[in-house]
C-alpha positions in Angstrom: 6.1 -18.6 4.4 4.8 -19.2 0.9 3.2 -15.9 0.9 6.7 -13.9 2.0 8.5 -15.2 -1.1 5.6 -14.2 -3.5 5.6 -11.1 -2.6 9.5 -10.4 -2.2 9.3 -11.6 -5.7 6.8 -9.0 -6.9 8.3 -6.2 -4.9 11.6 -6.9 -7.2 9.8 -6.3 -9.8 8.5 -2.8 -9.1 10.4 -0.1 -10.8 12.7 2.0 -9.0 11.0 5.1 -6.9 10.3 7.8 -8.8 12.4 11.5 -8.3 11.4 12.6 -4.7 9.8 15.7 -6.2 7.5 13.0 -8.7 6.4 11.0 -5.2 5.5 14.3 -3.0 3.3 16.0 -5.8 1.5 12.8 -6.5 0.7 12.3 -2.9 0.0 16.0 -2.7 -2.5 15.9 -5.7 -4.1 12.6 -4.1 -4.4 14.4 -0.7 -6.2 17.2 -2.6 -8.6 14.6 -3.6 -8.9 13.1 0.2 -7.7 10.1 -2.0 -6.8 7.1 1.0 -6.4 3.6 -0.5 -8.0 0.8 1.4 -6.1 -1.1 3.7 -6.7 -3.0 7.1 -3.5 -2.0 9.1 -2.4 1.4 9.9 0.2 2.4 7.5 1.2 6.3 7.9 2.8 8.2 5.1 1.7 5.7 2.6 0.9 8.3 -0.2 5.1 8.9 0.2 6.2 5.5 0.4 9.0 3.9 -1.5 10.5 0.4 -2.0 12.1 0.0 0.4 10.2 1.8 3.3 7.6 -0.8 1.3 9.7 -3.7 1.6 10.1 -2.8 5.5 6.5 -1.9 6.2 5.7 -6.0 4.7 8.1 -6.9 6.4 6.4 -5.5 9.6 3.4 -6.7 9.2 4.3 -10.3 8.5 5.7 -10.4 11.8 3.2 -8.5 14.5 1.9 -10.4 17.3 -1.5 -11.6 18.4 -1.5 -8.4 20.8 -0.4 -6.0 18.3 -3.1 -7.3 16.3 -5.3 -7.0 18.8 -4.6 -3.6 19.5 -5.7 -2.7 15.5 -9.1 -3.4 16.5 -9.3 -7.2 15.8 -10.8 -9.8 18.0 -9.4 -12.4 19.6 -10.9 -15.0 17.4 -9.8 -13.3 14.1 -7.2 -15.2 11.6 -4.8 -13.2 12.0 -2.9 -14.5 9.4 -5.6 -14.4 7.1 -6.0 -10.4 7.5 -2.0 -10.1 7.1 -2.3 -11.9 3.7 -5.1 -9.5 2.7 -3.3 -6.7 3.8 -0.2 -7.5 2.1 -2.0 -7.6 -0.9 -4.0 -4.4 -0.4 -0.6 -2.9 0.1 0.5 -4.2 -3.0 -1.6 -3.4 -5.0 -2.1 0.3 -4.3 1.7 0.5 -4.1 1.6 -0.9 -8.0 -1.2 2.0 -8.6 1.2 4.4 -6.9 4.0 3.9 -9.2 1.6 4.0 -12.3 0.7 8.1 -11.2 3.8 8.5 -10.4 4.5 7.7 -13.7 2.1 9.8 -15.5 -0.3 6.7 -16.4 -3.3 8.2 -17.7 -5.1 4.5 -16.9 -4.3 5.2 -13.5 -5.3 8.1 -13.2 -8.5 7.4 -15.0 -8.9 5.2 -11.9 -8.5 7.5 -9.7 -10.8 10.0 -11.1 -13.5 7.6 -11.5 -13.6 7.0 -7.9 -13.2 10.5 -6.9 -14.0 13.1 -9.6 -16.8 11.8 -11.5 -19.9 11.6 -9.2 
């Protein structure tokens, strides 16, 4: 799958996880905000995820079944594939913004804020 390589490819290229202590006060300062990225799948615990629970989690969703993905809420009739694609990218792109506030990025966080703080 074209798509599984790409994104193998861009997880290698996510730094390393930050100090456990850096991951569980970001997700407990995003949780103060009732921050929750959008995503089409259940994923649990992603405000704590790492690489490799990452890596895993992709890994998951590449391969659930018609009736798994029936039992998220799609219809029979849905691409399923198509919704797997988009999810993998939603979850790589909030995983990138993860590692940026993990980080201390202010640009990230200026995201954040803007979409929660500054009504």
């Amino acid at each position: 799958m074209k798509s599984e390589r790409m994104w193998k490819k861009v997880l290698k290229e996510f730094p390393c996880d930050a100090p456990a202590d850096k991951i569980e006060s970001t997700a407990r300062v995003l949780e103060g905000m009732t921050y929750e990225p959008v995503l089409l799948l259940k994923t649990p615990g992603f405000l704590r995820i790492g690489r490799m629970a990452l890596e895993k989690e992709l890994d998951r969703v590449v391969q659930l079944t018609t009736k798994e993905m029936m039992a998220e809420g799609f219809g029979p009739n849905a691409n399923f594939n198509e919704f797997k694609a988009k999810h993998i990218q939603l979850l790589i792109y909030h995983y990138s913004l993860l590692c940026r506030l993990r980080s201390d990025d202010p640009a990230a966080w200026d995201i954040i804020n803007e979409l929660y703080e500054d009504d």
